[in-house]
N, C-alpha and C positions, 0 to 999 in steps of 0.2 A: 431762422433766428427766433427765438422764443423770446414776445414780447411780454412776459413778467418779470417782473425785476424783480431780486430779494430786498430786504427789508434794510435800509439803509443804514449803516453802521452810528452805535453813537458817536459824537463828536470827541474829541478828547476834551477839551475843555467845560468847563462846567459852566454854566449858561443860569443864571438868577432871574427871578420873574422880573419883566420888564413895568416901567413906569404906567402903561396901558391895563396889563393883568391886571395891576394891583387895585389900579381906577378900578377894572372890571369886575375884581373882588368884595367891592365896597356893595355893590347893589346884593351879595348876598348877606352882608349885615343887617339889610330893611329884611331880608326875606326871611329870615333865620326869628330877626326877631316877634315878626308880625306871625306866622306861623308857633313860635314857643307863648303867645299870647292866648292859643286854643286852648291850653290847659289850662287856664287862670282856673281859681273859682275852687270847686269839687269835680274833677272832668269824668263823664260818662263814658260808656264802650264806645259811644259815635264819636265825643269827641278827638278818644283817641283814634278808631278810625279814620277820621276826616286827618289828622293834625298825621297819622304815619302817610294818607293820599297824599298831601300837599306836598310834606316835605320829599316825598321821593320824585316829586314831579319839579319840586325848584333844584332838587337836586342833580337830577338827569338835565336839567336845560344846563345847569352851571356846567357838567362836567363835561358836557359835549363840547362846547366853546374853551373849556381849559384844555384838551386834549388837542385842541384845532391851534390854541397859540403854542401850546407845546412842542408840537411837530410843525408848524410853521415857524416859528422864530422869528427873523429878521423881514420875514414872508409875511406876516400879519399883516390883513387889511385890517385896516384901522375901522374905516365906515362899518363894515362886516360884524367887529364885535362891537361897538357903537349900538349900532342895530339892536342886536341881542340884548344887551344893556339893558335899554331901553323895553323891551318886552318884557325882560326879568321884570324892573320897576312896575312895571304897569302886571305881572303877578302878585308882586307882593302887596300892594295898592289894594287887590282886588279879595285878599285871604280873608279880612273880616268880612266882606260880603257875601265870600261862596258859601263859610261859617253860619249867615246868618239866613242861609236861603234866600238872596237876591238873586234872581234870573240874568239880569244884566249885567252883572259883575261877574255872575261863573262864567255867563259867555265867553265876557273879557279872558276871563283867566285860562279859558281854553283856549281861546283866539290867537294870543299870546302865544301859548306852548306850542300851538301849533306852527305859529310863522317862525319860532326860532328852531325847531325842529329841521324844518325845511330851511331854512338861512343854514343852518349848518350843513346838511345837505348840499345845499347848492355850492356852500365852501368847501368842499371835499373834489365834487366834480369837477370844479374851476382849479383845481391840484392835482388831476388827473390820481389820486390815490386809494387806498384802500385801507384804514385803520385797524392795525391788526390786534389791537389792545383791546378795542370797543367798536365791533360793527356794526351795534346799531346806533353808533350816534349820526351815521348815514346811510343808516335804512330806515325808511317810510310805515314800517307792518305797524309799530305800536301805536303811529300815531292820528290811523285811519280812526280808530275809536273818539278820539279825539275829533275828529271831525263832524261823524255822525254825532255825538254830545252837544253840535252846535244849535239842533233843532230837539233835545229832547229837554224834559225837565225832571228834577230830582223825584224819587232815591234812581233811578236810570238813569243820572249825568253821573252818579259817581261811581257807578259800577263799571259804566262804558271806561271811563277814568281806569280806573283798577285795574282792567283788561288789559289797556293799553301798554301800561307797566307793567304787567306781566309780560307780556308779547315781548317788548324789548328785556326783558331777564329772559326768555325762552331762547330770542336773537343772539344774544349775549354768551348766552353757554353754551350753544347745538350749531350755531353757525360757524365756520369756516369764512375767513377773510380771503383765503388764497383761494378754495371755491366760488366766492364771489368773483373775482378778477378772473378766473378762467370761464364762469359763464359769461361773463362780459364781455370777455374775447371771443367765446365761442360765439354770440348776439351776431358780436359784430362782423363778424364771418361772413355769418347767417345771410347778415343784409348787404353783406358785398356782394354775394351769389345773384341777389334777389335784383341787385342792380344789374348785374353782368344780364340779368335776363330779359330787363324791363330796356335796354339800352346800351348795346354792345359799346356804343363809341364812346359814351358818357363815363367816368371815370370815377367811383363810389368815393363820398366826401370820407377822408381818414381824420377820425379825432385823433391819434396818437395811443402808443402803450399805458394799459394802466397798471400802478407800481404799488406794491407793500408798501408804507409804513409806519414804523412803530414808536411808541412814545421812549423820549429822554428819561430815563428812571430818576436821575438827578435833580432835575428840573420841579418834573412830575411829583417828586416827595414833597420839594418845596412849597407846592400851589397846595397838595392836599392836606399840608402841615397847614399851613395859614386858614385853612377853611375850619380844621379844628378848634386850630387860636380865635377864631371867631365867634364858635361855638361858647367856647369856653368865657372868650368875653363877655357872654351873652349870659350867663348865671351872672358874672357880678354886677352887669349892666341891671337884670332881672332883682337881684336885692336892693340894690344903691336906690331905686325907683321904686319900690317899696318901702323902703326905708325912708324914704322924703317925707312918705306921706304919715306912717306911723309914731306912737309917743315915743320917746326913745327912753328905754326903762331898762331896767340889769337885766331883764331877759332878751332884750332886744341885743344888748352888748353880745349877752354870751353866744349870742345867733347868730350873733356875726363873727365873731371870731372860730366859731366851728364851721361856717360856711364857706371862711375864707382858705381855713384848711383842707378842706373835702376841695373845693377846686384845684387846691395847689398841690394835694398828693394825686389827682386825675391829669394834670399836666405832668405832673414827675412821671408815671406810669407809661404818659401816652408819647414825651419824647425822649424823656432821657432814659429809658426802658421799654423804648418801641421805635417805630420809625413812620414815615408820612401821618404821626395823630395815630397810628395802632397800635396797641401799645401790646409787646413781644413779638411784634413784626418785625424781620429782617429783610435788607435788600434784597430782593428777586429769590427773596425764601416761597415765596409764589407767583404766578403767571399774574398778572394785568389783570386779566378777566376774573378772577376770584379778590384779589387783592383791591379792586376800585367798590365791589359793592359790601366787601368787608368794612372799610373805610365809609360807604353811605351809613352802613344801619350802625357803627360807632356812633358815629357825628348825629345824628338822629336819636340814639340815647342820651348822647349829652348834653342837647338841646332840649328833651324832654325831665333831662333832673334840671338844668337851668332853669324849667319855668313851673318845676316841684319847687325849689328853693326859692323864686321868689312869690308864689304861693301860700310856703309857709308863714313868712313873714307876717301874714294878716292873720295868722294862730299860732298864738308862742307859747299858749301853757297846752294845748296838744292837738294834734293832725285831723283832720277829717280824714275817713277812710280812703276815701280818693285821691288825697292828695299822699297821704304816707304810701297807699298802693303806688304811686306814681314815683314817689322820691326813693323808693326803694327797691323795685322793678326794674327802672331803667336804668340801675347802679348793677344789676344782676344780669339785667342785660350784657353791658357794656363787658361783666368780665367772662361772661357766655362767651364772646364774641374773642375776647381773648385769649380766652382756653384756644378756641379754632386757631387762632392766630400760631399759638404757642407749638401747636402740634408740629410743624414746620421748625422750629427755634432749634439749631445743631446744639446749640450749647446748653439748654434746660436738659435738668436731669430730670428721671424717669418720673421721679415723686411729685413733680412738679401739680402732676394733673390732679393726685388726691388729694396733693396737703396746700395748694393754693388755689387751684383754679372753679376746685370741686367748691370747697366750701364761700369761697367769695359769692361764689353764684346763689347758692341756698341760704345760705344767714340771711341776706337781705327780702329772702320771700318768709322766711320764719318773722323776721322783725315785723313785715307788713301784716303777716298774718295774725302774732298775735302781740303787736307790741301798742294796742290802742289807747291801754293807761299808762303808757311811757310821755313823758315831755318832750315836744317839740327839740329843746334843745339835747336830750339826754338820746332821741332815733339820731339825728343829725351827726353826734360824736361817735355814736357808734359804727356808724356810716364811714366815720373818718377810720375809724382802727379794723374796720373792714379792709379799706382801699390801702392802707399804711403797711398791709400786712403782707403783700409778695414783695416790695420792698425789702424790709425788715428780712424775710425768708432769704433773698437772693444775696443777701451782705455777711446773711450769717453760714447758708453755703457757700459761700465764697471763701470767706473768713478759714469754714473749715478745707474746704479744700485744698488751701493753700498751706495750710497745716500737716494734712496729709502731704502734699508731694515735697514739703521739706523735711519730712518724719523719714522720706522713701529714700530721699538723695542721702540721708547720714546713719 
């Protein structure tokens, strides 16, 4: 009898993040925001550096632990993501120190990653499973780097860093879930043999069958929608806090009501024109494993124009280069990252890719490039009729299309 199981079917009913997730979602709101604080200022190549390190390191701890209550459900130890919680906290705690070159604080913040790494780990083994969506959030390779970083000191801790996250993207896209669980089986064979040798009578201790499985897609949209939504709160959380502190003057007005637009056509985009926060994402229009870190480096640009936009606020008649390279890059990012998304989409038409995807992505590196005598307020709107503009495209293909097929039927 073949002790691997296939991958357990979804449930029929649909399953909403529980009272726990939600608590557990909250610690990445400190993380999100203390991490979108690296930009303040004029940010450098390092800072962005260090601020994409971070964030894909709070990001991989979050997703590992939502992929664990995901597929656990009713199953969730409570103490377990507690746990993690708490780690998270004491990452985020630790971002303005690792920023400012404190040794004791990066420690911490490796320390952290590391023990929630392994906390997830050891919740996987304690479920006898194998995650077929994301292998490495219970495997060990990326996060050996991680360890050794505990006795090195910078620029070497954040390289080791770097490495680490790579390894687990390597893990991620070349590893086999279902090869994991047959060498696991094949191990455990191994060491049955090894007993029958060492001690005929003695009877080799049996852990049990290890089993596929895979995440609720239902579920799973939901946790990675709200981690957008957080995102996203984090740009107006990012002005409102700037704004406290500045004169409030008609330039200040008009910066806010353009800013309040540019967030609120990037949520139009990203749900009610995408799915889980990607926006022209459809359901299982891709595998887990491409679909989760499509979803990182989104939520990662929108976290990076959140803390351009509260940035700007301290320059309202025009940009510092770093800051408008920043508010208009990770706006070109984000529809990069769409296009990818979009390839996938049954229902975009062919044009989609030159007359929306192409140019969303380059206007906003044109504006950066040479829009440095432009006003603050006057990049920001255009920004707005950048992101307004696959909208607008998809209502008036629509519009025609519907046109055509009642021109066809008469």
């Amino acid at each position: 009898m073949n002790e691997v199981s296939a991958a357990r079917p979804e449930p029929e009913a649909e399953r909403h993040a529980s009272w726990l997730e939600l608590f557990f979602d909250l610690v990445a709101v400190a993380g999100v925001a203390q991490i979108a604080h690296l930009l303040h200022g004029e940010p450098g190549p390092s800072d962005l550096g260090m601020y994409v390190l971070l964030f894909l390191a709070l990001w991989t701890a979050w997703i590992c632990f939502t992929l664990y209550g995901n597929v656990a459900g009713e199953g969730t130890h409570a103490r377990t993501v507690l746990a993690a919680m708490f780690g998270m906290a004491v990452m985020a705690a630790a971002v303005s120190g690792v920023h400012d070159g404190d040794h004791g604080q990066a420690r911490a913040f490796a320390l952290a990653y590391v023990l929630i790494r392994l906390l997830a780990n050891r919740a996987w083994e304690f479920r006898r499973e194998i995650l077929v969506d994301w292998p490495a959030a219970q495997m060990s390779l990326g996060v050996v780097p991680w360890i050794v970083s505990l006795w090195v000191h910078e620029p070497a801790r954040y390289w080791l860093w770097a490495l680490g996250i790579a390894l687990d993207l390597y893990v991620t896209f070349s590893v086999s879930a279902r090869g994991i669980v047959q060498s696991r089986e094949a191990h455990r064979r191994r060491e049955k043999r090894r007993a029958r040798g060492r001690d005929e009578n003695r009877a080799p201790r049996h852990e049990g069958p290890v089993s596929l499985a895979a995440a609720r897609a239902d579920h799973l949209s939901e946790r990675l929608g709200l981690f957008v939504i957080i995102v996203l709160g984090e740009g107006v959380a990012q002005m409102i806090d700037a704004a406290s502190e500045a004169e409030w003057t008609r330039r200040l007005y008009a910066f806010a009501v353009a800013g309040f637009f540019l967030l609120v056509a990037l949520w139009s985009l990203s749900f009610r024109h995408g799915y889980a926060g990607v926006p022209h994402l459809t359901a299982r229009s891709l595998p887990a494993r491409a679909a989760l870190p499509l979803h990182c480096f989104v939520s990662g640009c929108l976290a990076a124009l959140a803390a351009g936009l509260g940035a700007a606020v301290e320059h309202l008649h025009s940009l510092p280069t770093g800051t408008r390279w920043l508010l208009c890059s990770s706006l070109a990012g984000y529809f990069l990252l769409s296009g990818l998304a979009s390839l996938r989409h049954a229902t975009l038409e062919r044009r989609w890719l030159p007359a929306v995807a192409l140019p969303c992505s380059t206007l906003p590196l044109l504006i950066a490039a040479f829009g440095a005598r432009l006003a603050t307020v006057t990049v920001v709107w255009l920004l707005v009729a950048i992101t307004m503009w696959p909208t607008y495209y998809e209502s008036r293909w629509a519009k025609s299309a519907r046109a055509a097929a009642a021109s066809a039927t008469t």
